[in-house]
C-alpha positions as CSV (number, residue, x, y, z in Angstrom):
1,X,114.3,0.9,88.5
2,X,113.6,0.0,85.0
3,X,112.7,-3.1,85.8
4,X,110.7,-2.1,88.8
5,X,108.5,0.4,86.5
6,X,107.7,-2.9,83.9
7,X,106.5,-5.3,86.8
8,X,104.2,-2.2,88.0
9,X,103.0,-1.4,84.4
10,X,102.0,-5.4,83.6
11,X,100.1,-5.8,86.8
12,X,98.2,-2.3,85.7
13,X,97.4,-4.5,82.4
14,X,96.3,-7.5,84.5
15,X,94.1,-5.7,86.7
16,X,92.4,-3.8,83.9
17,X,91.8,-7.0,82.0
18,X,90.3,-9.0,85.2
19,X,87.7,-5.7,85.5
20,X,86.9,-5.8,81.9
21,X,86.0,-9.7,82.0
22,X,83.8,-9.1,85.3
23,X,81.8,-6.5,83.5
24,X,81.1,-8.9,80.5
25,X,80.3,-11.7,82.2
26,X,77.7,-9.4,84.0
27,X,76.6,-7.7,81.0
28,X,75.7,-11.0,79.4
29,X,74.0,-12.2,82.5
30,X,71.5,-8.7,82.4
31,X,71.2,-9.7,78.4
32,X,70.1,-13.1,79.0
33,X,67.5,-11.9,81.7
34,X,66.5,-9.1,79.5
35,X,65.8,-11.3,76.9
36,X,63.2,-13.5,78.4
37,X,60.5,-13.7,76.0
38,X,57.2,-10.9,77.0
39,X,54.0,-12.5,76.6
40,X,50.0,-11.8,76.8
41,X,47.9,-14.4,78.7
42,X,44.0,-15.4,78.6
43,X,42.2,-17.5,80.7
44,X,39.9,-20.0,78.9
45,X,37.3,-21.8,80.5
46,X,34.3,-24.5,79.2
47,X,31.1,-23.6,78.5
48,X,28.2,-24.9,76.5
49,X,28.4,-24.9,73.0
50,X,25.9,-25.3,70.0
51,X,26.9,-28.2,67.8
52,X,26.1,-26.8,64.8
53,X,27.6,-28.7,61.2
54,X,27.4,-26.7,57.8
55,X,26.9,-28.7,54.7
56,X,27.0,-27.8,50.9
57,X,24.6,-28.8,48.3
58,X,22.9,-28.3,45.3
59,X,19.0,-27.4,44.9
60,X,17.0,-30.3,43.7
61,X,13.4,-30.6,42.1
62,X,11.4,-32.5,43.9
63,X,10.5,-34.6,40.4
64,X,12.1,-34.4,37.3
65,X,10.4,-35.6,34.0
66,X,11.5,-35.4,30.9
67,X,8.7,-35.5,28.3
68,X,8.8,-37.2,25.0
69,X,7.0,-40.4,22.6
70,X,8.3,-43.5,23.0
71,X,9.9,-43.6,19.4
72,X,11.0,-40.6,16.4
73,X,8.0,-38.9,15.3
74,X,7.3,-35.6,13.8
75,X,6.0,-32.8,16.6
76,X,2.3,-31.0,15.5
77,X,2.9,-28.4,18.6
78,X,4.3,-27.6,21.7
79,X,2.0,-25.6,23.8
80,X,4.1,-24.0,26.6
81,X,7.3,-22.6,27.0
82,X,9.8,-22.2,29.8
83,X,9.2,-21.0,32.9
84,X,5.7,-21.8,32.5
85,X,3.5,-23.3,35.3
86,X,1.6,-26.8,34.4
87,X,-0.9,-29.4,36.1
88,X,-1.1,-32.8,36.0
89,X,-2.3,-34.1,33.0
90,X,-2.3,-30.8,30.7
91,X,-2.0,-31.5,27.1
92,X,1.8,-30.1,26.6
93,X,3.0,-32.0,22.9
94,X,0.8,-33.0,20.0
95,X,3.0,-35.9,18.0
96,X,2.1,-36.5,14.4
97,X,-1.4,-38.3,14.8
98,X,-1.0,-40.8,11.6
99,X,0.1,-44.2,13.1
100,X,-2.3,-43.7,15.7
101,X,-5.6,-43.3,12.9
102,X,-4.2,-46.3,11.3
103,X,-4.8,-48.0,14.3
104,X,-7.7,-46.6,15.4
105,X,-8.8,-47.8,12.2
106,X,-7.4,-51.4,12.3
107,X,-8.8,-51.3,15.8
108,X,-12.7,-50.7,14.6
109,X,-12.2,-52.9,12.0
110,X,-11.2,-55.9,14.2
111,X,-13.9,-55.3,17.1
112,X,-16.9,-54.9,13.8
113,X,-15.4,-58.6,12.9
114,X,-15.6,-60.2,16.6
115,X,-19.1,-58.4,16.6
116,X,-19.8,-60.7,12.9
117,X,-18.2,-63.7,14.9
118,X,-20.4,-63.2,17.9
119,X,-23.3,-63.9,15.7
120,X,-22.1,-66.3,14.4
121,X,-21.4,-68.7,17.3
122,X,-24.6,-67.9,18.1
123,X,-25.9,-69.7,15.2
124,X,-23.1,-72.4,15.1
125,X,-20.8,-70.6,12.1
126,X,-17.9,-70.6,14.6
127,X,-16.6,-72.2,16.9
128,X,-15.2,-70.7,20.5
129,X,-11.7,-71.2,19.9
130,X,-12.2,-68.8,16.6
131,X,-14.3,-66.1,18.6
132,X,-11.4,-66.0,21.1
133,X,-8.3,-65.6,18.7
134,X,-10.4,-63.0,17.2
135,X,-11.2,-61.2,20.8
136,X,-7.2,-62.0,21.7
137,X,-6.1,-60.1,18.3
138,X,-8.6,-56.7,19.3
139,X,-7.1,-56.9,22.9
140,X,-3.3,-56.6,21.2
141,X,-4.3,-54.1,19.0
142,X,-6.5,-52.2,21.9
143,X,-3.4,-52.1,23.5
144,X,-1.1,-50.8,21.2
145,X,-3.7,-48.3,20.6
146,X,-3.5,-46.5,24.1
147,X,0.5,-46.8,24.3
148,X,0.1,-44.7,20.8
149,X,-2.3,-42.2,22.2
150,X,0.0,-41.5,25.4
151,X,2.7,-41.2,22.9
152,X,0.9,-39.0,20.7
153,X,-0.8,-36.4,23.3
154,X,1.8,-35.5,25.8
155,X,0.1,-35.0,29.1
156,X,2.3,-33.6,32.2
157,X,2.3,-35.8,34.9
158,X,2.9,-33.5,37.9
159,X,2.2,-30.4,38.6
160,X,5.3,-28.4,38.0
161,X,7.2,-26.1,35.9
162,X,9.1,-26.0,32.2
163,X,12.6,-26.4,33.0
164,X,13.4,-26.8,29.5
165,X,12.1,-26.9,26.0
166,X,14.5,-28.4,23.4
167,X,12.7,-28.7,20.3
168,X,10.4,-26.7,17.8
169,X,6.6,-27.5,16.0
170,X,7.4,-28.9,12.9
171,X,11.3,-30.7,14.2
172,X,11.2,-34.3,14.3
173,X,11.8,-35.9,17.4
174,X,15.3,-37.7,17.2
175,X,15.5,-39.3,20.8
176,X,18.8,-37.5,21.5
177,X,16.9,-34.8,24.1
178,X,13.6,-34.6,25.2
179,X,11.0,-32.1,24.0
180,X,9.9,-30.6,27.5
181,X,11.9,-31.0,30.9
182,X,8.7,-30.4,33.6
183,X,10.0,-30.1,37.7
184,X,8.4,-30.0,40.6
185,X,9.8,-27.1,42.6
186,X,7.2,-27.2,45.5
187,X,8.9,-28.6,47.7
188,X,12.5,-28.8,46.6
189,X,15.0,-31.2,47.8
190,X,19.2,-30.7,48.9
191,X,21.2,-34.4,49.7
192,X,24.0,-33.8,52.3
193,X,26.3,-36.7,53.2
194,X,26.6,-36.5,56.9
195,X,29.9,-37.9,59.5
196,X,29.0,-41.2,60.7
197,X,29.0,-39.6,64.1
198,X,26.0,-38.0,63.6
199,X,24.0,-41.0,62.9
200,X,22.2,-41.5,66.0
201,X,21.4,-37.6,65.9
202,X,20.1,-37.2,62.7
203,X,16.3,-37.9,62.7
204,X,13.1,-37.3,60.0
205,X,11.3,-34.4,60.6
206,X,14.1,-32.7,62.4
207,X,14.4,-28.6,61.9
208,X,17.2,-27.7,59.6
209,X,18.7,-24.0,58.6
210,X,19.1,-23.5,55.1
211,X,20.9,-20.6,53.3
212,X,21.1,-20.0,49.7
213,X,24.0,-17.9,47.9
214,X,22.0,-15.5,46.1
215,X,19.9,-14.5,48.9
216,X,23.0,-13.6,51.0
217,X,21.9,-14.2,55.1
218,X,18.4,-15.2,54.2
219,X,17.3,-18.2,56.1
220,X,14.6,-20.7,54.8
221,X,13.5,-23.1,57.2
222,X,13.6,-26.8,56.2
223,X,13.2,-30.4,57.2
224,X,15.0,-33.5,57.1
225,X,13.0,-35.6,54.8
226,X,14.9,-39.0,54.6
227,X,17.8,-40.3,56.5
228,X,19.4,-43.5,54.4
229,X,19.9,-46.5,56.5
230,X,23.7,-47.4,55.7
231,X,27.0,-45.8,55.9
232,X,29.1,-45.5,52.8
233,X,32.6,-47.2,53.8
234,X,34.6,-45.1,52.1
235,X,33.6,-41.5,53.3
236,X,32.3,-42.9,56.5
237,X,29.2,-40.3,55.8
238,X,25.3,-41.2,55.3
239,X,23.5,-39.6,53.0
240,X,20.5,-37.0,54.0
241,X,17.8,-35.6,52.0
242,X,16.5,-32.2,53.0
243,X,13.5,-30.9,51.7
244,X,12.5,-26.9,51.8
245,X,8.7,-26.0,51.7
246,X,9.5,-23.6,48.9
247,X,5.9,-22.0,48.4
248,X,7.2,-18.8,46.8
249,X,9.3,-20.7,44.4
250,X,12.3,-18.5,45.4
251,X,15.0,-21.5,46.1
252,X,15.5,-23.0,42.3
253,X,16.9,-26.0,41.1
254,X,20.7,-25.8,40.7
255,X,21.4,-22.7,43.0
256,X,24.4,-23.7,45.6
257,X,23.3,-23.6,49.1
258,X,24.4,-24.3,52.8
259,X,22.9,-26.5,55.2
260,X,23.0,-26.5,59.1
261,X,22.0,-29.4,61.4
262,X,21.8,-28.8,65.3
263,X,22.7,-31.5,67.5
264,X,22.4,-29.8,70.9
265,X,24.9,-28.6,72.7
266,X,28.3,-30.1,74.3
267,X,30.7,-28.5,77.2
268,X,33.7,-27.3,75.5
269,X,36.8,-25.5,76.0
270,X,36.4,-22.1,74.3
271,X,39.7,-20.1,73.2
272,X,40.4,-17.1,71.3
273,X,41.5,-17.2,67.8
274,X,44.7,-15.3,68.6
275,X,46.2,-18.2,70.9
276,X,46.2,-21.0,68.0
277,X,49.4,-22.1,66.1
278,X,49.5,-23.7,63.4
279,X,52.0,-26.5,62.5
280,X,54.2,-25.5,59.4
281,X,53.6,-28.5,56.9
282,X,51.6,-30.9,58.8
283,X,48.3,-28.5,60.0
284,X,48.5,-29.8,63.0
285,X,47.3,-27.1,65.2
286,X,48.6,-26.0,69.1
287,X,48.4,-23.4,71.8
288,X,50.9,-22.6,74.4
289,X,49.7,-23.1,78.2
290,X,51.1,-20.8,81.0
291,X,52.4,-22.5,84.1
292,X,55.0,-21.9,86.9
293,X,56.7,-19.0,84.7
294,X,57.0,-21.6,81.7
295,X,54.8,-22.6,78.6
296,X,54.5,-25.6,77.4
297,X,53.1,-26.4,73.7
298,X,49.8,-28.4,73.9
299,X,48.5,-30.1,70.7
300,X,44.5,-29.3,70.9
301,X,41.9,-30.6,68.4
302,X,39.8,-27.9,66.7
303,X,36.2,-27.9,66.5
304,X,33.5,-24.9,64.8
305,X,34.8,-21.4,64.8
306,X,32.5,-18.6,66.6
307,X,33.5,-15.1,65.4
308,X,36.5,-14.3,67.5
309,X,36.9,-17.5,69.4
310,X,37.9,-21.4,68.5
311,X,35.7,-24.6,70.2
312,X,38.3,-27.3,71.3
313,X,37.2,-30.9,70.7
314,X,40.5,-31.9,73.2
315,X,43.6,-31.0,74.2
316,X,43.0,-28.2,76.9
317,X,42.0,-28.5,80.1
318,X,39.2,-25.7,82.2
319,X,40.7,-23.0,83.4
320,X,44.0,-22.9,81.8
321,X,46.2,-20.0,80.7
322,X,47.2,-19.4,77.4
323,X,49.3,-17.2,75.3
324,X,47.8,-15.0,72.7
325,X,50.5,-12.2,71.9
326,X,54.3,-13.4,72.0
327,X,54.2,-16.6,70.6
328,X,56.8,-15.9,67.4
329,X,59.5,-16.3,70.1
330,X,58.5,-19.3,71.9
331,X,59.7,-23.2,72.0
332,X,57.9,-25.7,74.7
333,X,59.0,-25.2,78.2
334,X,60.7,-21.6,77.8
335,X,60.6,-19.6,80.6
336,X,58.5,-16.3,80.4
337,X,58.0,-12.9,81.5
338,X,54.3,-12.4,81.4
339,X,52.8,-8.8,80.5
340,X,50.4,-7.5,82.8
């Protein structure tokens, strides 16, 4: 009897273990369907989109001279100050005017004598030969007569502005700075350095956007001015000059600014910012396309960003799906459970 009531007691065991496996086994199979990562899909498609490229720069003048003599001299006056407007040939600097009356004076002197020689050879005091040394000597010191009087009275040699002003009447020119920086800021000019696949895009004349910093969204229209004919080897970018009409003088030498060059438009794969990954450590950036239930992880090339939305250079084909909620759970080819 005893042992009759421990057989029945062990198979009660037995049995109770065999049900309790079961309802594991089944438990894990709900958790592993339950746990099917829950994702959001959005359909992409291609459409046409502006190739637009944004470039930084600095503000150029147009010219840039720096005025000052030829050699240390005392300054009699300076006769503007910065920010001043000038025009061509306006008396800006008198230099010290001493070397240039002993010249003047060496100068009269000399053409008096040739005028005594001429008289001479007329009568037969002189010969040619003596006339001309004499003439050749009047002709050096002519010479070095107007290179003093450029040197003496500093004339502007564009119209422009004063930039800079570095010295006071009285101070003796040392040669270390000049006395007046003068720039022409009508037009103004910004250099770019452009990808080598833009070369046969980028033409003179062509309609460029410019923004400058201070003036927040402000758009001033521009020009390209000058497209140089070789590619630097190293960068593989081309250098472009820009010029900006500037007739209010708002843009300014040394203010930063942005430039944008259209080159049409392309068909391109357009997807929303939320579907791209990036790559810890590399930056390589990715997407995951829905298909049959799985996604897969698709490498895609990035091109300008538009607000909410990413242009793809490659990498995604028209018309695909792809995921843009759910992604922290995700490997390539994991099955999904897609929210509607």
């Amino acid at each position: 009897m005893k042992i009759e009531l421990q057989m029945t007691a062990l198979m009660a065991v037995l049995l109770l273990s065999a049900c309790s496996g079961g309802s594991k086994e089944e438990s894990a199979t709900v958790a592993a369907v339950e746990e099917k990562p829950r994702v959001k899909l959005a359909l992409v498609t291609e459409r046409p989109v502006p190739q637009t490229q944004e470039y930084t720069a600095t503000v150029e003048a147009e010219v840039t001279n720096n005025i000052a003599p030829a050699s240390p001299v005392r300054i009699e006056g300076i006769y503007v100050e910065v920010g001043d407007r000038v025009k061509k040939s306006q008396k800006l600097v008198q230099m010290d005017a001493s070397n240039l009356r002993q010249i003047q004076l060496q100068l009269d002197n000399q053409q008096a004598e040739i005028f005594r020689l001429h008289e001479l050879y007329e009568v037969g005091g002189v010969s040619k030969s003596e006339l001309e040394a004499a003439q050749m000597v009047s002709d050096v010191r002519e010479a070095s007569y107007r290179n003093m009087l450029e040197n003496t009275a500093l004339l502007s040699p564009i119209d422009g502005i004063v930039t800079a002003r570095n010295y006071d009447d009285g101070d003796m020119y040392s040669g270390a700075m000049p006395i007046l920086t003068v720039q022409q800021i009508i037009p103004v000019k910004l250099m770019i350095n452009v990808s080598e696949l833009y070369f046969t895009h980028v033409e003179k004349g062509q309609p460029v956007k410019v923004k400058v910093d201070v003036y927040g969204d402000k758009e001033f229209a521009g020009t390209v001015n000058l497209v140089y004919p070789t590619i630097n080897p190293a960068t593989r970018t081309f250098p472009v000059e820009v010029r900006v009409a500037n007739g209010d003088m708002k843009v300014r030498p040394g203010m930063f600014a942005r430039v944008t060059l259209n080159f049409g438009t392309l068909n391109h794969v357009v997807v929303p910012d939320l579907a791209i990954e990036k790559q810890s450590g590399s930056g390589e950036r990715y997407v995951f396309v829905y298909r049959d239930g799985k996604v897969y992880r698709n490498v895609v090339e990035l091109g300008r960003r538009m607000e909410s939305e990413y242009e793809l250079i490659s990498g995604l084909e028209n018309n695909s799906q792809v995921v843009i909620a759910g992604q922290s759970r995700l490997l390539d080819e994991v099955a999904v459970e897609v929210e509607q």
